[in-house]
C-alpha positions, 0 to 999 in steps of 0.5 A: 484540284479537288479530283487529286484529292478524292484519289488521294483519300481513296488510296490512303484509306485503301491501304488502311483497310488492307492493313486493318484487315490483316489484322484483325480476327473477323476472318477464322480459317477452318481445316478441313476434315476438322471438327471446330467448336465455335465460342461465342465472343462479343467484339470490342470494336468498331469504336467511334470516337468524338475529339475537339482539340485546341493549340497553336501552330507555329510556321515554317520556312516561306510561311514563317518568313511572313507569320507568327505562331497562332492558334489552331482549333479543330475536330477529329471524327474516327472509328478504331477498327480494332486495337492497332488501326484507326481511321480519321477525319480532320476539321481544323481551323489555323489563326496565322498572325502577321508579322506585319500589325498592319498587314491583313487578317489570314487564316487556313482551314483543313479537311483531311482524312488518314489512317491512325496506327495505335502501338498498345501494350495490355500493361498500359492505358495509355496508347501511343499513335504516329497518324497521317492525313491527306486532303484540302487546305482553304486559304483566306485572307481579309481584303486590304488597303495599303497606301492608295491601293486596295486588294480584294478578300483572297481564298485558294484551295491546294492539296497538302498532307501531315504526318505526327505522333500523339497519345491517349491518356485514358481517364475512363472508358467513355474518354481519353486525354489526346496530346500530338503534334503534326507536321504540316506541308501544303503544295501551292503553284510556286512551291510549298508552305509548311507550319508545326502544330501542336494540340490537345483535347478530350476524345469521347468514345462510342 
């Protein structure tokens, strides 16, 4: 299982530095024959950032035929490589509240990385982002009783991905208000299981 996973998060992060150094200006081509006057310019980037999010999730399908809409909290570690691509990692803890009061307490916890691709314009502060990630999703739930019978503390670990847009509204250089919404799909034995998220939170930049 966890073999799927490092390959996954080799190739996403694969492409991301291909496209990121397609894009970015570290690698000058000279002619020759040519005389060039180097200027000496300081690079913006890379840029590190620090953001602890909070909001809700809301299952889907299989999910939400047993779950309500809970809470979710996590942290998003990333390095802006330069102004259009960005690489993430993602701690993310979701809350899934019963639809049964008696039923037992479950909750997910997700460890995924992917490449951010920020749409800029010189005219705005503001930044656009559409973000994807691949990696683990940790399953629990508490043990039970139901009637004469009592059922053991669960926990699987299966693959998933998400994909979703957001923004950053700047307040100041140091930090950013970040809003975005993801859309969840994990891959289980029987099929799959896929929850909305919707969050916010502050982005410290480094």
């Amino acid at each position: 299982m966890f073999t799927k996973i490092y390959k996954l998060f080799i190739l996403v992060t694969m492409f991301a530095l291909v496209i990121g150094l397609s894009n970015s200006n570290i690698i000058n081509a000279q002619s020759s024959g040519t005389t060039v006057t180097k200027t000496s310019k300081t690079s913006l980037y890379p840029v590190f950032t620090l953001s602890p999010v909070a909001g809700a999730i809301f299952p889907m399908s299989e999910l939400g035929n047993t779950y309500a809409a809970g809470f979710n909290g996590g942290l998003d570690l990333g390095v802006r490589m330069n102004r259009e691509l960005s690489l993430y990692t993602k701690l993310g803890y979701y809350s899934l509240t019963n639809n049964t009061p008696t039923a037992p307490t479950s909750s997910y916890i997700e460890i995924s990385a992917g490449p951010r691709y920020n749409f800029t314009d010189p005219k705005l502060k503001s930044i656009f982002f559409l973000e994807a990630g691949v990696g683990a999703y940790i399953f629990s739930q508490d043990a039970y009783t139901e009637g004469t019978q009592t059922f053991e503390k669960l926990s699987n670990t299966n693959i998933g991905m998400n994909v979703g847009p957001g923004v950053a509204l700047q307040l100041s250089k140091a930090m950013d208000i970040i809003l975005k919404s993801k859309y969840h799909m994990i891959f289980n034995d029987g099929g799959t299981r896929s929850f909305l998220t919707a969050l916010g939170g502050l982005e410290f930049k480094f």
